[in-house]
KOLFI-115589 format. One line per field, with one value per residue (C-alpha): residue number from 1; residue in three letters; x, y, z. Coordinates in steps of 0.5 Angstrom, whole numbers, plus 500, padded with zeros to 3 digits. Layout:
BEGIN
num <- [NUM;...]
residuo <- [ALA;...]
px <- [X;...]
py <- [Y;...]
pz <- [Z;...]
END
This chain:
BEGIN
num <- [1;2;3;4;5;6;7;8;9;10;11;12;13;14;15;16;17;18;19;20;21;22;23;24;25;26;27;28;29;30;31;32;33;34;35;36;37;38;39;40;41;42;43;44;45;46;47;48;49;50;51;52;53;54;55;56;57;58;59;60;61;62;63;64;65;66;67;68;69;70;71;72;73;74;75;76;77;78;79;80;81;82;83;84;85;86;87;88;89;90;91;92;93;94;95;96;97;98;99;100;101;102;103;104;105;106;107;108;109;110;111;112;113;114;115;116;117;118;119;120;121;122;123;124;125;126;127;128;129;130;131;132;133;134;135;136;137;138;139;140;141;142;143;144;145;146;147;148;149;150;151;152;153;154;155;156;157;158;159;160;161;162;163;164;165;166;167;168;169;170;171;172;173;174;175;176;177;178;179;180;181;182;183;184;185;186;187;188;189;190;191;192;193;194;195;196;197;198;199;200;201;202;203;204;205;206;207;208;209;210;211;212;213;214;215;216;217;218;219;220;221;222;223;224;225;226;227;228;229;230;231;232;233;234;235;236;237;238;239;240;241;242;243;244;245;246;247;248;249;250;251;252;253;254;255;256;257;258;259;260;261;262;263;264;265;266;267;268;269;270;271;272;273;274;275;276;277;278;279;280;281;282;283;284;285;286;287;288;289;290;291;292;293;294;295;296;297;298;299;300;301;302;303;304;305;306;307;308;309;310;311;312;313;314;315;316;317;318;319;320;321;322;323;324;325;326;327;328;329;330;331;332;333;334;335;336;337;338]
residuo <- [UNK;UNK;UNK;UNK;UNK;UNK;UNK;UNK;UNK;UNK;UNK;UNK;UNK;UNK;UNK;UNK;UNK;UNK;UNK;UNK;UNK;UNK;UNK;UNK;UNK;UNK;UNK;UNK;UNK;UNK;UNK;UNK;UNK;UNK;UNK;UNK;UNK;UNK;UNK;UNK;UNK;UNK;UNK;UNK;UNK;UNK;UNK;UNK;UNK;UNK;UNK;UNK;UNK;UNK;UNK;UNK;UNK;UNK;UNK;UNK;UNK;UNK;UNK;UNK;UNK;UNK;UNK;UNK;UNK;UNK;UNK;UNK;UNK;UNK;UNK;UNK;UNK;UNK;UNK;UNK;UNK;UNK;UNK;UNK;UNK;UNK;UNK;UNK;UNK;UNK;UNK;UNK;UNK;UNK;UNK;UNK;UNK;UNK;UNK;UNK;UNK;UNK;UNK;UNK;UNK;UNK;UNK;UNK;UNK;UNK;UNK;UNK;UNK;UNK;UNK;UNK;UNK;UNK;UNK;UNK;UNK;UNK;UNK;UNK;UNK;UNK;UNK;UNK;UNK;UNK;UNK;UNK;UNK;UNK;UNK;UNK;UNK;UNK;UNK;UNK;UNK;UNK;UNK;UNK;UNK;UNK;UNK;UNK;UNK;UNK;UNK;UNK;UNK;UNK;UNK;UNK;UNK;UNK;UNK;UNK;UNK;UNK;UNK;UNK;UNK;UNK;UNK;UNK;UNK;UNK;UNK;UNK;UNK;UNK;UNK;UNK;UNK;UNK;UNK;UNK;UNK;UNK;UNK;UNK;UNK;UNK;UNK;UNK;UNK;UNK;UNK;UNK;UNK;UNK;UNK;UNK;UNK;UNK;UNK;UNK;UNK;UNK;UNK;UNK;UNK;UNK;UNK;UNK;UNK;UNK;UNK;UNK;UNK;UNK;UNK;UNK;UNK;UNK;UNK;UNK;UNK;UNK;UNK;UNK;UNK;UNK;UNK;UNK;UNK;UNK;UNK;UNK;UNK;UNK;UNK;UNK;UNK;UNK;UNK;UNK;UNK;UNK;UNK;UNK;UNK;UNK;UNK;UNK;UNK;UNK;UNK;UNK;UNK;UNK;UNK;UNK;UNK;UNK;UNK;UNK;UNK;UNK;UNK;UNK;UNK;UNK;UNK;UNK;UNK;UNK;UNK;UNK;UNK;UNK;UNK;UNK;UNK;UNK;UNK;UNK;UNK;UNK;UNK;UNK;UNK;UNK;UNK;UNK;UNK;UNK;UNK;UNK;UNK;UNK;UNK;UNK;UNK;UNK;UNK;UNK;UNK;UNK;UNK;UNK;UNK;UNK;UNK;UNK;UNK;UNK;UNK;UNK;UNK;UNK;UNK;UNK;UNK;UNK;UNK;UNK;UNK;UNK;UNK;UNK;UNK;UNK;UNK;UNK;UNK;UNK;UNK;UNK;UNK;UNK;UNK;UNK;UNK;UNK]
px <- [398;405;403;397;397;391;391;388;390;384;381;381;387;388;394;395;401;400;393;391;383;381;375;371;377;376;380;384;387;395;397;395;388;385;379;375;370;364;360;355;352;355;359;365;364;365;368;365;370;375;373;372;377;378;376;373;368;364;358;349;346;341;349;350;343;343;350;346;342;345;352;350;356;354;360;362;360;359;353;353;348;347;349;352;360;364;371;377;384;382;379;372;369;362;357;352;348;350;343;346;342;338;344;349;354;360;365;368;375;377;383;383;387;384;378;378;371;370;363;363;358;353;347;345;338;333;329;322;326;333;334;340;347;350;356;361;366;372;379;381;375;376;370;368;367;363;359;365;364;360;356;352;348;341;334;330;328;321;321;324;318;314;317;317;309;308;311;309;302;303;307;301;296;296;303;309;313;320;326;332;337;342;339;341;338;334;331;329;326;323;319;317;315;312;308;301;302;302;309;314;321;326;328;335;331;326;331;335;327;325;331;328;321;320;314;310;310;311;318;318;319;316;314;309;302;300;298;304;311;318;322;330;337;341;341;347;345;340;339;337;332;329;327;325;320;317;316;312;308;304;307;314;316;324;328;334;336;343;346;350;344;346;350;346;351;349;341;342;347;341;335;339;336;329;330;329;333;332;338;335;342;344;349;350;351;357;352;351;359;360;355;358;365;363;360;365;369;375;383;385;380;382;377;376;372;369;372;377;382;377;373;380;383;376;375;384;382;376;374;381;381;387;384;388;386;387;393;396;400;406;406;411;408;401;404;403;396;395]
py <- [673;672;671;667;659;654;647;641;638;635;641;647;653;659;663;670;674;672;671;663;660;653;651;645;641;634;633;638;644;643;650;656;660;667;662;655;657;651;651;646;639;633;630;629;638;638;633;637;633;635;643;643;647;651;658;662;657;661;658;659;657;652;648;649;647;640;638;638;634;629;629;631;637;645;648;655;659;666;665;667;666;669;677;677;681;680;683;678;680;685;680;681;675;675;670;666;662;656;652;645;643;648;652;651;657;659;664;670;672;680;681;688;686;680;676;669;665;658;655;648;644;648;647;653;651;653;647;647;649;652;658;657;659;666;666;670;675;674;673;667;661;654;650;644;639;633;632;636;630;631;625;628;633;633;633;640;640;641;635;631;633;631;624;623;624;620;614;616;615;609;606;607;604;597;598;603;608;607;614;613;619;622;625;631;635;630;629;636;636;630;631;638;636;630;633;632;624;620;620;617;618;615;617;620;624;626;629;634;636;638;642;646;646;642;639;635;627;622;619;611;607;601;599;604;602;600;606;611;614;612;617;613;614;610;601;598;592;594;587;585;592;590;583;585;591;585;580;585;589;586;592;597;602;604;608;611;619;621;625;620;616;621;615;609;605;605;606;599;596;599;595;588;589;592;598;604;611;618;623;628;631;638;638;642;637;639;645;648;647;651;657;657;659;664;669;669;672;669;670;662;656;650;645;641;634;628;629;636;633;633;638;643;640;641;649;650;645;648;655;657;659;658;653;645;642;644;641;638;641;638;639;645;644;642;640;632;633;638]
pz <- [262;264;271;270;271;271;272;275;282;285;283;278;281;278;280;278;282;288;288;288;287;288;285;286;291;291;296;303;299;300;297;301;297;297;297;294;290;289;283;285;288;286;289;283;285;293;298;304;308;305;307;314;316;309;309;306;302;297;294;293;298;295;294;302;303;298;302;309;307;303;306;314;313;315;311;314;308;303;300;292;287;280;280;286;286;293;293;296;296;292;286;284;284;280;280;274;273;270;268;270;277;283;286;280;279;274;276;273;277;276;277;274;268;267;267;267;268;270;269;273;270;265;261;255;255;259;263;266;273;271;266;261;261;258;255;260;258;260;257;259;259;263;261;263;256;258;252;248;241;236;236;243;240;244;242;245;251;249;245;251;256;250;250;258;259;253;256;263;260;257;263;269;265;268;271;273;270;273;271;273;273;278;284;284;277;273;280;281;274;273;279;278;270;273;278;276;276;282;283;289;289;292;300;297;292;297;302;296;294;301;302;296;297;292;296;290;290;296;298;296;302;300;292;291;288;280;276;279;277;281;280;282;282;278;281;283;279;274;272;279;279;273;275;282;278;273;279;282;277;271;266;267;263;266;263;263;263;260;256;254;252;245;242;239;241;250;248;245;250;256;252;253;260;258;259;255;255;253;253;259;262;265;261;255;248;243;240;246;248;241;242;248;247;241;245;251;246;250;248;251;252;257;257;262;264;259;252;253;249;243;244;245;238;235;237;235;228;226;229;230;237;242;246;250;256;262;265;271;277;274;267;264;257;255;247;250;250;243]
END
């Protein structure tokens, strides 16, 4: 262990001897790596611009496939999906599945005498389109903590559908239902859940189903009739968006997907302009997060993303585990954020 380092430079690096990884780089790497490892997707994950001449990339090939078509960028690639082992530089790289959107991958580093696993964004329950994530056995976790607060606890999933189709029912009579979510994931799975009713989805949506042969609903080029289902992403100016929505048809259902829709407090602050809110999200909430690290069995916990100062004093407070936020390039010591 005395040779491992882990912190956060516009992305996550690993270092161990001479061997150092960089996970999900938002920016041109400035050290020299054995390889960038891509998790998933979204953009706060992967700047392809900043990749170009970066080699080798290690991602799924569903990930490559949603950066062409969203990005325009083809990035020279080793394609990996759940269960898949590659050696470089004499590190065994072992991919899972992560359970947070189409192509999404957590990692384990083999060093021989080391096993360090980094999740990437990753959700515990399964989805009507993803399995959920299993815990990974490692020595060292390095996970991400979004909804790492005990205030964000999830409805399940099953319940959630249950709500979805009842408001669509509800929303097409007379009127539309309009969902409004990230593109990439809720997306996917509101298209795949939603697939009996007449839907149309925004362009960009459109674009990242087609690339994985989701072919279910038409794209929303223009207003699509009463009686339907608009699947979009999040508006710039949600005011705007809802008055142009109500001047146009008699009745609208919008409703908003988040996890962060868990806390009362940003469900009250959305119904000021007319709109509803559920809390979807591809994330996994603080259960989840917990039962996670439990069965992981790992020795250190840095955490990472969202409430990662919560959530690493919670497992060292309550669960007795060696767990801090990952730090950054330049701290020497990690106490300032205990």
């Amino acid at each position: 262990m005395s040779r491992f380092r882990a912190y956060y430079d516009y992305g996550i690096v690993i270092e161990y001897g001479n061997k150092r990884f960089i996970i999900d780089p938002l920016r041109k790497p400035g050290v020299s790596f054995n390889a960038v490892l891509i998790t998933h997707g979204h953009r706060d994950h992967v700047n392809p611009r900043a990749l170009h001449r970066a080699s080798p990339i290690i991602m799924s090939k569903e990930t490559a496939a949603i950066i062409r078509a969203r990005d325009g960028d083809y990035l020279r690639h080793i394609a990996v999906g759940p269960g898949s082992r590659l050696f470089i530089n004499d590190v065994l790289i072992e991919s899972f599945n992560a359970g947070h959107v189409i192509g999404s991958l957590s990692y384990v580093l083999d060093f021989g005498d080391l096993r360090v696993g980094v999740t990437g964004d990753f959700n515990v329950e399964p989805s009507i389109i993803l399995d959920g994530a299993k815990g990974l056995d490692v020595d060292v976790l390095i996970m991400e903590a979004t909804y790492g607060d005990p205030d964000y606890v999830f409805p399940r999933r099953h319940e959630l559908y249950n709500e979805l189709r009842a408001v669509v029912e509800d929303g097409v009579k007379d009127g539309i239902a309009v969902f409004m979510g990230q593109p990439l994931g809720r997306g996917q799975e509101l298209t795949v859940l939603l697939r009996d009713y007449p839907i149309y989805v925004e362009p960009s949506i459109k674009a990242i189903n087609n690339i994985l042969g989701l072919r279910y609903g038409m794209v929303a080029d223009k207003p699509p009739p009463a009686g339907s289902v608009l699947i979009t992403g999040i508006p710039k100016d949600i005011t705007w968006f809802v008055k142009v929505l109500r001047s146009r048809y008699g009745k609208v259902r919008i409703t908003a997907l988040s996890g962060m829709y868990a806390k009362q407090s940003r469900v009250t602050r959305l119904r000021q302009f007319g709109v509803d809110a559920i809390p979807l999200s591809s994330h996994s909430d603080f259960p989840g997060l917990v039962d996670f690290v439990l069965s992981s069995g790992a020795k250190l916990v840095y955490t990472v993303y969202g409430n990662a100062t919560k959530f690493a004093r919670y497992l060292r407070n309550e669960l007795n585990i060696m767990a801090r936020p990952l730090p950054g390039r330049g701290q020497l010591t990690m106490d300032y954020f205990l």
